[in-house]
N, C-alpha and C positions, 0 to 999 in steps of 0.2 A: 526682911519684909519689903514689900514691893508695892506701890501704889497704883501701878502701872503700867502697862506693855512692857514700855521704852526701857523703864526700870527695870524690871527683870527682866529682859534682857543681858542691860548694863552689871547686873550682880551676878548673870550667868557668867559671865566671861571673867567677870573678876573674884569669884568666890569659888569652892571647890563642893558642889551640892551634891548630895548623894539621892533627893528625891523634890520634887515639886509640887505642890497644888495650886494650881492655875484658877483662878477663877476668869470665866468666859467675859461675865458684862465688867470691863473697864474703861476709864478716858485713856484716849491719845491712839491706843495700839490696843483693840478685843486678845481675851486669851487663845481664841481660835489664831489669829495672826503672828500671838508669840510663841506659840507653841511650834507653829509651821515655822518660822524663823531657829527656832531651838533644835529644831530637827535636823537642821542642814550640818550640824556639825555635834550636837550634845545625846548621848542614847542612854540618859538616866530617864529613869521614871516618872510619868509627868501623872498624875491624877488630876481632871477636869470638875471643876468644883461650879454648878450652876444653876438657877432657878427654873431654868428649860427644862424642862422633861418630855418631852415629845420624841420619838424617835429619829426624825429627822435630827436632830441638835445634839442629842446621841453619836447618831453615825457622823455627821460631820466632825463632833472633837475626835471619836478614835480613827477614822480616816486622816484626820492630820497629823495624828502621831501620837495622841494621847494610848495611855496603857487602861486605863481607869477612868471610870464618872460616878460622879455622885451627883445628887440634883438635891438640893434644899426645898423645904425643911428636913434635917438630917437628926440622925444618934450621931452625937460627938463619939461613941464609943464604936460605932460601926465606921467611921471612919477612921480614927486611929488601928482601926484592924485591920482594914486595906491600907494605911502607910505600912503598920508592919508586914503582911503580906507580900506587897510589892519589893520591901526592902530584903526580906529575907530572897525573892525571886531573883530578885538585884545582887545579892552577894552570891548567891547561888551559881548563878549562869557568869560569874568571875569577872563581874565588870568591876567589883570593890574586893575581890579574894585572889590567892593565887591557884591555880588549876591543878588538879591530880593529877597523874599520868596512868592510872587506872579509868578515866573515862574514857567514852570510847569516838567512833568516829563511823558514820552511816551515811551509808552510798548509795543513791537509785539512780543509777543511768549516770547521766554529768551533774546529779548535787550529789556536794558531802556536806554532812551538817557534820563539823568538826567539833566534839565537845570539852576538846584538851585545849583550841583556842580560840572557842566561843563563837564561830566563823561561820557561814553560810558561802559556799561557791557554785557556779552553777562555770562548766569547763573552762578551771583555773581562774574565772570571774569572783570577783566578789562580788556578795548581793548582800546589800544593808539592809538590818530587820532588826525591830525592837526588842528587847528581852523577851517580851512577851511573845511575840513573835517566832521569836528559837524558842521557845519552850514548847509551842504549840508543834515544829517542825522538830525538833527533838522528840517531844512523845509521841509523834505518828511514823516519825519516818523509822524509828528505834523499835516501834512494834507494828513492821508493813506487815499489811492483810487484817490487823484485828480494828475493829469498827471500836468508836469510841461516841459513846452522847458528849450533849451539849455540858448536860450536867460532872463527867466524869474529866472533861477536858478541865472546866471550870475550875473543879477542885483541885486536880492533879496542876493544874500551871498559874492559875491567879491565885492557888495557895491558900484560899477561903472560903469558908465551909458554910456560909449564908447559900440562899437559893440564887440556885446558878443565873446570869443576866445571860437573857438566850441572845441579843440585840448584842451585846459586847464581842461572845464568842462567834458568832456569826459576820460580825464587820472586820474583826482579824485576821478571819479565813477569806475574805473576798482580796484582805489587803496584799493577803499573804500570795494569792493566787495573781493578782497584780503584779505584783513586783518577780512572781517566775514568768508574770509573760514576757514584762519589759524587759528581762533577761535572757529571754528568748526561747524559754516552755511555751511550744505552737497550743498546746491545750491543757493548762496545769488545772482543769477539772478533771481531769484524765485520771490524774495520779493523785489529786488530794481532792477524793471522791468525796461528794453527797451520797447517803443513803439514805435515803430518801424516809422518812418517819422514824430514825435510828438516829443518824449522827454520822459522824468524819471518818473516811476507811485514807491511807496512804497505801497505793498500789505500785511497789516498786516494779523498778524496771533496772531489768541486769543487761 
């Protein structure tokens, strides 16, 4: 338990966590700040726990790096179903498991999403992305060409069968397309298409 930014921070480094709930309003250091701080080096699962519900405050925590929001007042049992969700996502994508050599590895141009060792590159680059992240880039790039909803993303990668958050999967796909610019995809709308009143197509390229 943590009181505080600084604090959990301080328990990040010295404890071995396999998932986090952040809550936003604290003294010293907000969870928006520790979260962005935990980012730079920690890629376990953070769930953004907060009295904001606005979308703005939304997209700011999973732009920072959060996987998950919850806003209060809350079901404790709806949230214990996204810790497990998350966690099972989390041992899944072999951040907490060892990998098969039956999975496989998927190529569009110069990305491979490598899912033997959990890896994103974009030509021999690595590109850092949250679990959640490679799971969205794992189920699109693994099935180029077939469109996928908001709802079908949802359940297939956050693992939970509540009504899909259109606002979550739609800020991971901006984030996601982000981080192929900055790695130097001239237009990763291109290839991790909107369809426009459907949902996400991944349009490979050989």
């Amino acid at each position: 338990t943590a009181f505080n930014g600084v604090e959990a921070l301080d328990i990040a480094k010295r404890e071995t966590l396999h998932l986090i709930i952040m809550d936003v309003m604290m003294p010293k250091m907000d969870g928006i700040q520790a979260t962005m701080k935990l980012r730079e080096e920690k890629n376990i699962p953070i769930i953004m726990l907060s009295a904001k519900s606005e979308d703005y405050d939304k997209i700011t925590g999973l732009n920072v790096g959060a996987d998950d929001y919850v806003t209060k007042p809350f079901n404790p049992l709806e949230l214990i179903a996204r810790v497990k969700s998350q966690l099972r996502r989390y041992v899944n994508l072999g951040s907490l498991a060892g990998t098969s050599a039956q999975l496989g590895v998927y190529k569009s141009g110069g990305l491979v999403v490598d899912d033997n060792e959990k890896s994103v590159t974009l030509d021999g680059e690595q590109v850092v992305v949250t679990p959640i992240e490679f799971g969205i880039l794992k189920l699109l790039t693994s099935n180029a060409g077939r469109v996928y909803s908001i709802e079908q993303i949802y359940e297939a990668v956050f693992g939970y069968d509540g009504t899909a958050d259109d606002t979550a999967v739609t800020q991971h796909i901006k984030n996601i397309r982000a981080k192929l610019r900055t790695a130097g995809v001239a237009a990763p709308e291109t290839v991790l298409k909107t369809i426009w009143g459907v949902g996400y197509q991944w349009k490979s390229e050989t």
